[in-house]
C-alpha positions as CSV (number, residue, x, y, z in Angstrom):
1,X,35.3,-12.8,-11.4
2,X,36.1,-9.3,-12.5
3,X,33.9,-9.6,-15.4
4,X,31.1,-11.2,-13.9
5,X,27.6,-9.2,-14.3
6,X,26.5,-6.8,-11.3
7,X,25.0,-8.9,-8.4
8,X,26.0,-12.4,-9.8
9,X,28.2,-15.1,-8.4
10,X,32.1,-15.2,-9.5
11,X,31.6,-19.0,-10.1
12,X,28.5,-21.0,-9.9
13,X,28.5,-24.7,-11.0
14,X,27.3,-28.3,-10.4
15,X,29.9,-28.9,-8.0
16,X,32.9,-27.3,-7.4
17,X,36.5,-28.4,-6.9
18,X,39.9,-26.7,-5.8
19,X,42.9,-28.3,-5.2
20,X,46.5,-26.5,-4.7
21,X,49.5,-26.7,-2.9
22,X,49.7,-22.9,-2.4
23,X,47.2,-20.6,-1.0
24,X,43.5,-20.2,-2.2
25,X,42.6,-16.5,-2.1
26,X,39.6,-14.4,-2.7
27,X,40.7,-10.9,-3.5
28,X,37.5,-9.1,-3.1
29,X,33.8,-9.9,-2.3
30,X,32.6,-12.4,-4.7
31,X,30.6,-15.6,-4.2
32,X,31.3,-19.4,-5.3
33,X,28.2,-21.6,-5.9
34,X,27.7,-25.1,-6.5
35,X,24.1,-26.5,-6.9
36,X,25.8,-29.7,-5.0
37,X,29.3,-30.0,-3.1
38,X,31.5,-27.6,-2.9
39,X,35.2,-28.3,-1.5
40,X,38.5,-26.4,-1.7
41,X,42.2,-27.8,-0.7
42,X,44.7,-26.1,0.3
43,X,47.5,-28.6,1.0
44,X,50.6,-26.1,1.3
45,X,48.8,-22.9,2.8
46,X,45.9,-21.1,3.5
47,X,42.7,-20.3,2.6
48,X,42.2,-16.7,2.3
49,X,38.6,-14.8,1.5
50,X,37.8,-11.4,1.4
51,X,35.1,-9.7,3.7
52,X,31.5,-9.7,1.9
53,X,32.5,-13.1,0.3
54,X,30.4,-16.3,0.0
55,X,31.2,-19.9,-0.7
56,X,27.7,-21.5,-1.2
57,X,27.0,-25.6,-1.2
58,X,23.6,-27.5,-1.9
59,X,25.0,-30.6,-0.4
60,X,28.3,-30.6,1.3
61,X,30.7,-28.3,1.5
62,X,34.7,-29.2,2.4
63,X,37.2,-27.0,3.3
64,X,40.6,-28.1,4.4
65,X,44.2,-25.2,4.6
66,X,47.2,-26.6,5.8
67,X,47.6,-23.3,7.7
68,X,44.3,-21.1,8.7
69,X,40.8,-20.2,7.0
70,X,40.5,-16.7,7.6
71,X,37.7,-15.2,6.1
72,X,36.6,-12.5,8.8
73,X,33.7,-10.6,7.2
74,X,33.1,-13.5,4.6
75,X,30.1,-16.3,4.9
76,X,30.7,-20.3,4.6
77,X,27.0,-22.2,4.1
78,X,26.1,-25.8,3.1
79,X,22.6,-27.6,2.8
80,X,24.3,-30.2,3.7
81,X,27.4,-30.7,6.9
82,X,30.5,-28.4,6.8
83,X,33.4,-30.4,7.2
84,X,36.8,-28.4,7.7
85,X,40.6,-29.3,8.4
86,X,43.1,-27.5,9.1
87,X,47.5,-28.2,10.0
88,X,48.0,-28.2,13.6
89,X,47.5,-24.6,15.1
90,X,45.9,-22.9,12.0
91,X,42.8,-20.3,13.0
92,X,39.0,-20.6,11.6
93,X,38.1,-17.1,11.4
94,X,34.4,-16.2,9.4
95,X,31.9,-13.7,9.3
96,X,29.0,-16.6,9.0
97,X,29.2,-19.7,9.6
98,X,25.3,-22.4,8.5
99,X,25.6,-25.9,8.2
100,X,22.7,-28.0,7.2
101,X,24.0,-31.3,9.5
102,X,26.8,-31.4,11.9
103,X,30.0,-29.6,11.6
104,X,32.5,-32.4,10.8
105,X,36.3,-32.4,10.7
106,X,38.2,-32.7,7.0
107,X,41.2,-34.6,5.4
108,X,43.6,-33.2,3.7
109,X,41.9,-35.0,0.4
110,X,38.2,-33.6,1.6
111,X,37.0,-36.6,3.3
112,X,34.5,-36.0,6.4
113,X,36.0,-37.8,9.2
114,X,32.8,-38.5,10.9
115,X,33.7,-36.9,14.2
116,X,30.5,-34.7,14.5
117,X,32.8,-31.4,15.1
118,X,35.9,-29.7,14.4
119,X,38.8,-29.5,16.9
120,X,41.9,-27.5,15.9
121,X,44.5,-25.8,17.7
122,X,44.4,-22.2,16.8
123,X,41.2,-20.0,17.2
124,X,37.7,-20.2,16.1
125,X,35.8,-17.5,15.7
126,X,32.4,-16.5,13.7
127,X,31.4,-12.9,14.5
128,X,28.0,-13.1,13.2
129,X,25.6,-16.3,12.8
130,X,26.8,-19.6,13.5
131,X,24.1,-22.4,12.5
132,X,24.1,-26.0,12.8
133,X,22.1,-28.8,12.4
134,X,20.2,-31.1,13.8
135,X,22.8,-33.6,16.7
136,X,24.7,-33.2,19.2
137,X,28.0,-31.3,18.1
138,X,31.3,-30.1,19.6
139,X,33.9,-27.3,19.0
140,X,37.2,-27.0,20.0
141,X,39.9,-24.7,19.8
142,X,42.5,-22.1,21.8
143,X,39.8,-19.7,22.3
144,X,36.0,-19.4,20.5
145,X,34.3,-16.1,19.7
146,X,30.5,-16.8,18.2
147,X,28.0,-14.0,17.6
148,X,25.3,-16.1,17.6
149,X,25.1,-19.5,17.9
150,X,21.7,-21.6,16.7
151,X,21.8,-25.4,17.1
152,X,20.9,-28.2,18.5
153,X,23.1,-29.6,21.7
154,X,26.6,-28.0,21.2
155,X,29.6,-28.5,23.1
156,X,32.4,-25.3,23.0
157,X,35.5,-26.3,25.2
158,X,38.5,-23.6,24.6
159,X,41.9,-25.5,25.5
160,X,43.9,-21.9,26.3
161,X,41.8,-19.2,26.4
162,X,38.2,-17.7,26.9
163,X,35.1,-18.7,25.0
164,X,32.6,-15.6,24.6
165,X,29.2,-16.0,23.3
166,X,26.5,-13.4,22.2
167,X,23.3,-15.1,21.7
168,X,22.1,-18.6,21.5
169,X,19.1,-20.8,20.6
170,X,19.4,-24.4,21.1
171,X,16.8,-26.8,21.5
172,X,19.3,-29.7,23.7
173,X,22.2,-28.7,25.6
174,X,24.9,-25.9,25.6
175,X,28.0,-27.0,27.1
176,X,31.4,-24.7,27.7
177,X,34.3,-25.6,28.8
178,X,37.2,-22.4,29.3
179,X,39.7,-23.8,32.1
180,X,41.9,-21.2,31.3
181,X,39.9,-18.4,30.4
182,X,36.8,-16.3,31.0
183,X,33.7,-17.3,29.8
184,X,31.5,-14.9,28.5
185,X,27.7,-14.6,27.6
186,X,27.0,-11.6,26.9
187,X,23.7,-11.4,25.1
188,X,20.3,-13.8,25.5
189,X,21.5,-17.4,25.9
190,X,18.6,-19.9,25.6
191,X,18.6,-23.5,25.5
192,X,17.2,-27.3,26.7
193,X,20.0,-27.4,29.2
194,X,22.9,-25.5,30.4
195,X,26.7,-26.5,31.5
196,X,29.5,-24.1,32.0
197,X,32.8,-24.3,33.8
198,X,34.7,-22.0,33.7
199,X,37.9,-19.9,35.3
200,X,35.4,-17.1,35.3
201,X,32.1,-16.2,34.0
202,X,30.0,-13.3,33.5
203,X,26.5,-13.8,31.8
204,X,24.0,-11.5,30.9
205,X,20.5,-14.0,30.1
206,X,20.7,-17.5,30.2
207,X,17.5,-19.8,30.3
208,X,17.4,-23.8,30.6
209,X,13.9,-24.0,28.9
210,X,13.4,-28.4,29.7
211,X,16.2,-29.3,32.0
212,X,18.9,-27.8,34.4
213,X,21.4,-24.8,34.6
214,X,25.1,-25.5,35.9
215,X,27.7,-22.8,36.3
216,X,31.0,-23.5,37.7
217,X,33.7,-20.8,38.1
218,X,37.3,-21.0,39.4
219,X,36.5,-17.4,40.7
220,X,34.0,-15.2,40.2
221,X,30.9,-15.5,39.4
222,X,28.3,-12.5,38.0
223,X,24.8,-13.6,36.4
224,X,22.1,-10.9,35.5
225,X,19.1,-12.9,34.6
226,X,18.8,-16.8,35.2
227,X,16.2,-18.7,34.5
228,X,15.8,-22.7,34.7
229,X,12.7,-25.7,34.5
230,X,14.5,-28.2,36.0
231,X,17.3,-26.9,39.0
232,X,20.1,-24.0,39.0
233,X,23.5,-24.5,40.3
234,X,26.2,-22.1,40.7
235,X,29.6,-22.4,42.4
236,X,32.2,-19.6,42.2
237,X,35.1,-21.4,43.6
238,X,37.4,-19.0,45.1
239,X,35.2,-15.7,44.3
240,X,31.6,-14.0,45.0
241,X,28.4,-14.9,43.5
242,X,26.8,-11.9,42.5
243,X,23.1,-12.4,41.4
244,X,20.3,-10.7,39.7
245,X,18.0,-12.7,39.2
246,X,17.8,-17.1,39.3
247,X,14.9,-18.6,39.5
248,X,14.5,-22.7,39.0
249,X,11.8,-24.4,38.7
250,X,13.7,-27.1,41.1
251,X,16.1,-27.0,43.6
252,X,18.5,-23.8,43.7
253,X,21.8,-24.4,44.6
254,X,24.6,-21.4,45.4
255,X,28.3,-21.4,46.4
256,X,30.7,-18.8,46.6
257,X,32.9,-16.7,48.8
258,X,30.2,-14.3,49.4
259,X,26.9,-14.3,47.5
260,X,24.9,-11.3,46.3
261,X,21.3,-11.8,44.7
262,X,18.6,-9.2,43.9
263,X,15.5,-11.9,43.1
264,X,16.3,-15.8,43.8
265,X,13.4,-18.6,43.3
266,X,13.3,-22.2,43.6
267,X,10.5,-24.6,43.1
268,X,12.3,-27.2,45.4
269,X,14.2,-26.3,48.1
270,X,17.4,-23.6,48.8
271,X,21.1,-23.9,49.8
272,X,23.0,-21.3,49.8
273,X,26.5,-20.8,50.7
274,X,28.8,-17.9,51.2
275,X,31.4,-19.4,53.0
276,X,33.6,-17.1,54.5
277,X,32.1,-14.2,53.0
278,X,28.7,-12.4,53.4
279,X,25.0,-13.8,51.9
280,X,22.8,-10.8,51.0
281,X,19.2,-11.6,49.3
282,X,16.8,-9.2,48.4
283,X,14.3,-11.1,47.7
284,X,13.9,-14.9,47.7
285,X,10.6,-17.2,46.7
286,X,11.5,-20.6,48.1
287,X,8.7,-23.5,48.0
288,X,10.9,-26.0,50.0
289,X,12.8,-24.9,53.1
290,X,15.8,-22.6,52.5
291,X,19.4,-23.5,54.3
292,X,21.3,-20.6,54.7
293,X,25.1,-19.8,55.6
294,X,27.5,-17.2,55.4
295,X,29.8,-14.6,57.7
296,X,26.4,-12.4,58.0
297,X,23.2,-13.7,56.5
298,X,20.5,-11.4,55.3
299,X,17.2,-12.9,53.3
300,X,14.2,-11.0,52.4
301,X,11.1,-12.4,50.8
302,X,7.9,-10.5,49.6
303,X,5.8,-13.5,50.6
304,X,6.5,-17.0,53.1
305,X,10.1,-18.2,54.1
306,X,11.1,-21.3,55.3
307,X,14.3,-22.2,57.2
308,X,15.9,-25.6,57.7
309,X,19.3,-23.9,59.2
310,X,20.5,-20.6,59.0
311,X,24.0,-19.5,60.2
312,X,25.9,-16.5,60.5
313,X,29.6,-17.1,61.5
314,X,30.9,-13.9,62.1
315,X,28.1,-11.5,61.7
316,X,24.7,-10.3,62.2
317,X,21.5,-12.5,60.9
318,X,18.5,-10.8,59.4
319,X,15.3,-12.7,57.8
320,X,12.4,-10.9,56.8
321,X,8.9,-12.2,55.1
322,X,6.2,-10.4,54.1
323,X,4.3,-13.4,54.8
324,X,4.8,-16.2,57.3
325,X,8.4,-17.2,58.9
326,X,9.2,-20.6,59.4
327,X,12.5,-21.2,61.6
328,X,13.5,-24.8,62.2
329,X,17.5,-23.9,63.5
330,X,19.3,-20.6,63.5
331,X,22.6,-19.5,64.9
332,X,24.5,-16.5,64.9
333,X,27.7,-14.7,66.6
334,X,25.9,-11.2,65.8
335,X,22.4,-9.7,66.6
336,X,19.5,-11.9,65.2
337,X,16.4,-10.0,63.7
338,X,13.7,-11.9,62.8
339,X,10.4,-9.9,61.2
340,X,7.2,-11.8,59.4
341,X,4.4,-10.1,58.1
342,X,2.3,-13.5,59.0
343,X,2.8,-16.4,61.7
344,X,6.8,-16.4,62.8
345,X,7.0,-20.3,63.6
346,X,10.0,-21.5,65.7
347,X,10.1,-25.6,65.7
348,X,14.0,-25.7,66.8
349,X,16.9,-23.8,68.1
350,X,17.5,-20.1,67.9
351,X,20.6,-18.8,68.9
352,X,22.7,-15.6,68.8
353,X,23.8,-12.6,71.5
354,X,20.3,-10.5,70.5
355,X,17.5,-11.8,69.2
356,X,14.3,-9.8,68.1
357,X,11.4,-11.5,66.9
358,X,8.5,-9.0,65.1
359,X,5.4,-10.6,63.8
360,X,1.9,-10.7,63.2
361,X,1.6,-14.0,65.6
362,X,4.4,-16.3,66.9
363,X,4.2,-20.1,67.8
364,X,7.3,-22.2,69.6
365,X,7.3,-25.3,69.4
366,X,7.8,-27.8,71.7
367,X,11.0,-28.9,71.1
368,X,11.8,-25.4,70.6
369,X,14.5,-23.2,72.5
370,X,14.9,-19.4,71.9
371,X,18.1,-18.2,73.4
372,X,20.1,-19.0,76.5
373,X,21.1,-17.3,79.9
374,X,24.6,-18.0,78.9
375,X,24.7,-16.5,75.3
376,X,22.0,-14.2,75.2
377,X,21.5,-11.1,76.7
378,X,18.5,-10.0,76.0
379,X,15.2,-11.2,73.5
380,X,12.5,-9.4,72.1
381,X,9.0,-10.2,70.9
382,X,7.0,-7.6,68.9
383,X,3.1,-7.8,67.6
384,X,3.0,-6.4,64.3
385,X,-1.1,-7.1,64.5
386,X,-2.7,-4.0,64.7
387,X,-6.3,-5.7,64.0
388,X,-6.8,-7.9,67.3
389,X,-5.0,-6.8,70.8
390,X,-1.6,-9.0,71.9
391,X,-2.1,-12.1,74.9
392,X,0.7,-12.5,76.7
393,X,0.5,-15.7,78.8
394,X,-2.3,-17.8,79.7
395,X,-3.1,-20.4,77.0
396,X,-2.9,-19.7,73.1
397,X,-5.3,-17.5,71.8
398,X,-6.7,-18.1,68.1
399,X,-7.0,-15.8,65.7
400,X,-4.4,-12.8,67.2
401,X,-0.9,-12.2,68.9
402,X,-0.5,-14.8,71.2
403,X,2.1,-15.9,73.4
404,X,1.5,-18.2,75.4
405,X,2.9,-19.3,79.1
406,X,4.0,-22.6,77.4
407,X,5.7,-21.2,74.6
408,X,7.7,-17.9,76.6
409,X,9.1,-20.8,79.2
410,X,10.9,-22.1,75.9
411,X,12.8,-18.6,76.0
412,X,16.1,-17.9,77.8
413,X,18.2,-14.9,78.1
414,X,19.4,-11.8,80.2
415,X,16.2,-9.5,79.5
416,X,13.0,-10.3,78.0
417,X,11.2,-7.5,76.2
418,X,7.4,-8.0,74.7
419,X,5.4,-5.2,72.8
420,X,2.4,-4.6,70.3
421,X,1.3,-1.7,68.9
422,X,-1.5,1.0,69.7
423,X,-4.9,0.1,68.2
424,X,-5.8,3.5,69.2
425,X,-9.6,2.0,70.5
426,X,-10.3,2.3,74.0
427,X,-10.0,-1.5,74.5
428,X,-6.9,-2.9,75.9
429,X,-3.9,-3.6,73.0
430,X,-1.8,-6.2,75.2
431,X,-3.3,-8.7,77.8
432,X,-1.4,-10.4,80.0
433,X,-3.0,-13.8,81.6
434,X,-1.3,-16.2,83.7
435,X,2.0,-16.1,83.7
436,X,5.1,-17.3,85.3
437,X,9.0,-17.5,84.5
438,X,12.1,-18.0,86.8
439,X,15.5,-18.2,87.0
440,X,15.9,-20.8,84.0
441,X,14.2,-18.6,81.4
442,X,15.6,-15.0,82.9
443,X,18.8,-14.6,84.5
444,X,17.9,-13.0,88.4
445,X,19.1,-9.9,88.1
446,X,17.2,-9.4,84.2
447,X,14.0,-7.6,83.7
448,X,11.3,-8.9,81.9
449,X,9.7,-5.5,79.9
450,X,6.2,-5.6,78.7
451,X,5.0,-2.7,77.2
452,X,2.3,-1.1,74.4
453,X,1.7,2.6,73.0
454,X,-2.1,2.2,74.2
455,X,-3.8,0.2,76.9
456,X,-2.1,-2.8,78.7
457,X,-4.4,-5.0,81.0
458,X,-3.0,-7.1,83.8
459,X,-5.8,-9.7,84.1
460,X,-4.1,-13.2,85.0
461,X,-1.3,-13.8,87.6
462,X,2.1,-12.6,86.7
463,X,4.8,-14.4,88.8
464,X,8.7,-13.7,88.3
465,X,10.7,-16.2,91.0
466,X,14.3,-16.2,91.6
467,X,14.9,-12.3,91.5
468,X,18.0,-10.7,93.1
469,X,19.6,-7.4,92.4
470,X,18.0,-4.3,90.5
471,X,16.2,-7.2,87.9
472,X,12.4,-7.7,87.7
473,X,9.3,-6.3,85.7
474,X,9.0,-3.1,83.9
475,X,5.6,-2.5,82.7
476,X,4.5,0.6,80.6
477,X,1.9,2.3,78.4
478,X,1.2,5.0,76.8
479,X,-2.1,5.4,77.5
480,X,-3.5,3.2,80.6
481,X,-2.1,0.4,82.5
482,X,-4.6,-2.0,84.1
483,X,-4.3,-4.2,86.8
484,X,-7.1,-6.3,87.4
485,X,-7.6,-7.0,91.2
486,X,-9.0,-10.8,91.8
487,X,-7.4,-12.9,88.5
488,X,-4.9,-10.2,88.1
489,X,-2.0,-9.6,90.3
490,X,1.9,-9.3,90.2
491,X,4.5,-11.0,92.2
492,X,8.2,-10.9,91.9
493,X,9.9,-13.5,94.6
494,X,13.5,-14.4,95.5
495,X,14.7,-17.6,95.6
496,X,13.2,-18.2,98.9
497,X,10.1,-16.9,98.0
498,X,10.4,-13.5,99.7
499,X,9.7,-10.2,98.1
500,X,12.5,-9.0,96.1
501,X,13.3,-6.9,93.0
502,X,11.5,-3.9,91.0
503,X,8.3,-3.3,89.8
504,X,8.3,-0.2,87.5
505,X,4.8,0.6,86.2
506,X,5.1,3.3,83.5
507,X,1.5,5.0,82.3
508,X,-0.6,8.2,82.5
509,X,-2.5,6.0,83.9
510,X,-2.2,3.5,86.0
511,X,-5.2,1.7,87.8
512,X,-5.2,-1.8,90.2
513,X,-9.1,-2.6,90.8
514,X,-12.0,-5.0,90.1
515,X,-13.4,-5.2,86.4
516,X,-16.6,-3.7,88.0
517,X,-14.5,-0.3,89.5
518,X,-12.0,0.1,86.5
519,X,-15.5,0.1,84.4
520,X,-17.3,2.8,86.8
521,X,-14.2,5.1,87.3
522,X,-14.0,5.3,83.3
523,X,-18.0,6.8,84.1
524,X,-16.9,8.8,86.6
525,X,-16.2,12.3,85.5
526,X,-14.8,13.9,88.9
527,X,-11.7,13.1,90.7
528,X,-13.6,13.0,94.1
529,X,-16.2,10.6,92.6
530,X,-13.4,8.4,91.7
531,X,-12.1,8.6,95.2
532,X,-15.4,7.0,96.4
533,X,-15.2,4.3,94.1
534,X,-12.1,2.9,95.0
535,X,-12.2,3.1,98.2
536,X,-15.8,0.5,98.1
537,X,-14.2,-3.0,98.9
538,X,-15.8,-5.5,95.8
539,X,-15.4,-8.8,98.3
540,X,-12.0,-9.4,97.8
541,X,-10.0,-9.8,100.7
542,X,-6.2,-10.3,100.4
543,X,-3.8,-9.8,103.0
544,X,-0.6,-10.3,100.3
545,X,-2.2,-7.1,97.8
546,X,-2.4,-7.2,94.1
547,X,1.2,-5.8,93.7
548,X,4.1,-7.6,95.3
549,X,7.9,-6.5,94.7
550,X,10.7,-6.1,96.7
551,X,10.4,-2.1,95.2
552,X,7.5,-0.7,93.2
553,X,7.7,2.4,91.5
């Protein structure tokens, strides 16, 4: 060896053989080669090589040390399998680590056992490149440390302590098991399939490129980048979930005491569950419906969301979609906040102490039910169209905001509250048509508020029956406020069909005439001129007046 020319191997050979009862010992970086097997026995002791060495097979290559084979630094590679043995707690410890077929399990005389891995009771660890070949192979040992790890399918199960990982390539599937210990991924971790459990993991990039992606955790649970074909499952068993990305290209599955994602995605559907503690999603892409639970429960998504239950135990529930909302059920003990850039579309129940409901359009169902006298004080629905004006009443109108008679009587609570935004045109921005709700969809001393930064336009019958106390109808605008006299009026009724509670009308303007007068005193430059207008009758004769209240003001 010390002789040897610059460069070349210590010992190169046909085949190579060592057998001892003692130790077997590489002082200093040097190489063995063997065109065909190469295999060293150390019956009595270990197996020692320097850092920088190499033992080099064609074929096979079999190592076997009564005690460890610690060659950190040094490089062990075979054409052929790798078969080592070691006594009952020695340590593996190399630098590199290639084996042409399986890694296999030696005999104290060199045999392969045939077991298609190597299980020992000390540690295994190769800090650089472990590869193996083609199969389905397993490692186990106290604890495993791997650089990186290129195979086929590979099982890792760590009996005592942690198994950490750098990168990995497989083409089948990637299985760790650390009951006792942390598992750790800490670089890009690629393969068919994934399956780790764990007593805790933290990953950095793992990706199931064919099939699905299973993490279990006894506590917590931290993943920066997922990424799955087939579905993602995660359960951190008695700690929080915290998420960058996951996306699947199936179903998305999430438990944890709390959960905490930046970017979740799912090709089939959603469940998420935080348990006791709080679900907070930035941003979630859901084809199927998405159930949802947690002590508070926030979801965003860029584009559509659907719901098939969300519930918030203990907190406040927010959902917010840059496109359409779709709510089957939904329950909370906290303030409910519901905003959709599209259609918000409620099919079932909605519960909580405060709901508001903002959207470009809302439909409710018929078998929905928003709310309840007894647990919700107050609702509120807000236009977010700024194209078309907001209908309120009447019939569903096609094409803008539009709530319909139908759809508000499936709405219960102490106050109802209804607004759309200024189209700043001089066309009305909220219409109200026919219109009636009593004592079973607003408690009788509640006020129903309907109001717009522009123009609001009475022009169907608005009827609020069962009123007592202070409650009643609060209209405002900030620019006009219409009431138009013939299809238009408002009456607010007792129980007995009397006149009773307050009509506030809130506008810098606020006009009660016929379609005909509201159009010529908008012509009508002078204050007098106006005077005149009004005071012409337009044939309609009513006794009862366009504006009915206990109080108007």
């Amino acid at each position: 060896h010390s002789g040897r020319p610059a460069g070349s191997d210590s010992l190169s050979a046909d085949s190579i053989l060592f057998t001892t009862p003692g130790d077997v010992s590489l002082l200093s970086a040097g190489s063995l080669r063997a065109v065909n097997s190469l295999t060293i026995l150390s019956q009595g002791g270990n197996i020692n090589l320097a850092s920088g060495s190499v033992l080099d097979a064609g074929t096979d290559l079999r190592l076997y040390a009564l005690g460890s084979l610690d060659g950190a630094g040094a490089s062990v590679a075979a054409g052929g399998a790798v078969a080592i043995g070691l006594g009952s707690a020695g340590d593996i410890l190399l630098g590199n680590l290639t084996s042409g077929g399986l890694l296999d399990q030696a005999d104290a005389s060199g045999n392969a056992l045939g077991t298609g891995g190597i299980a020992i009771g000390g540690d295994f660890a190769v800090s650089g490149q472990l590869s193996i070949g083609a199969g389905s192979g397993t490692i186990s040992a106290a604890s495993i440390v791997i650089g990186t790890l290129l195979a086929d399918s590979q099982s890792l199960t760590a009996s005592s302590g942690g198994i950490r990982v750098g990168n990995a390539a497989l083409t089948g599937l990637l299985q760790l098991r650390a009951l006792n210990g942390l598992a750790q991924l800490t670089g890009q971790v690629t393969a068919g399939s994934i399956d780790i459990a764990a007593a805790g993991i933290a990953s950095n990039g793992l990706g199931a490129l064919t099939g699905d992606l299973l993490l279990q955790s006894g506590t917590s649970l931290t993943v920066t980048n997922a990424q799955a074909a087939g579905a993602i499952g995660m359960i951190a068993s008695t700690g929080g979930l915290t998420i960058g990305n996951a996306i699947a290209g199936g179903n998305l599955s999430l438990t944890g005491l709390g959960i905490s994602a930046q970017r979740l995605g799912a090709g089939g559907q959603s469940l998420l569950n935080a348990g006791t503690g709080v679900l907070s999603v930035a941003d979630i892409a859901s084809t199927g419906a998405i159930t949802a639970n947690g002590a508070a429960v926030s979801l965003g998504a860029g584009g559509a969301m659907i719901i098939a239950q969300a519930t918030a135990t203990a907190g406040a529930l927010t959902l917010d979609a840059g496109g359409d909302l779709s709510i089957a059920n939904a329950s909370a003990t906290g303030p409910t906040t519901l905003n959709a850039g599209g259609l918000a579309n409620i099919t079932g129940t909605l519960g909580a102490p405060t709901i508001a409901i903002a959207s470009g359009d809302i439909a409710i169902g018929n078998a929905a039910q928003i709310g309840s006298l007894s647990g919700t004080t107050s609702i509120g629905f807000r236009s977010v169209n700024g194209q078309q004006p907001a209908y309120i009443g009447g019939g569903d109108v096609t094409g803008a905001y539009s709530l319909s008679a139908a759809e508000l009587a499936r709405a219960a609570a102490g106050n109802i509250a209804i607004d759309a935004p200024s189209r700043g045109t001089a066309t009305p921005d909220l219409i109200v048509q026919d219109l009636t709700l009593g004592a079973a969809n607003l408690s009788g001393g509640g006020t129903l508020s309907i109001g717009t930064g522009g123009r609001l336009r009475v022009q169907g019958a608005l009827r609020l029956t069962g009123r007592s106390g202070q409650g009643g109808l609060a209209l405002s605008a900030g620019q006009a406020l219409e009431i138009i006299a013939g299809p238009g009026l408002i009456d607010i009724s007792d129980v007995n069909g009397g006149l009773a509670g307050v009509l506030s009308l809130s506008a810098p303007s606020v006009i009660a005439a016929t379609l005909s007068a509201l159009s010529d005193v908008a012509a009508t430059p002078t204050l007098n001129g106006r005077e005149l207008r009004l005071a012409q009758n337009d044939g309609l004769v009513s006794d009862a007046g366009t504006l009915r209240a206990g109080t108007i003001s």
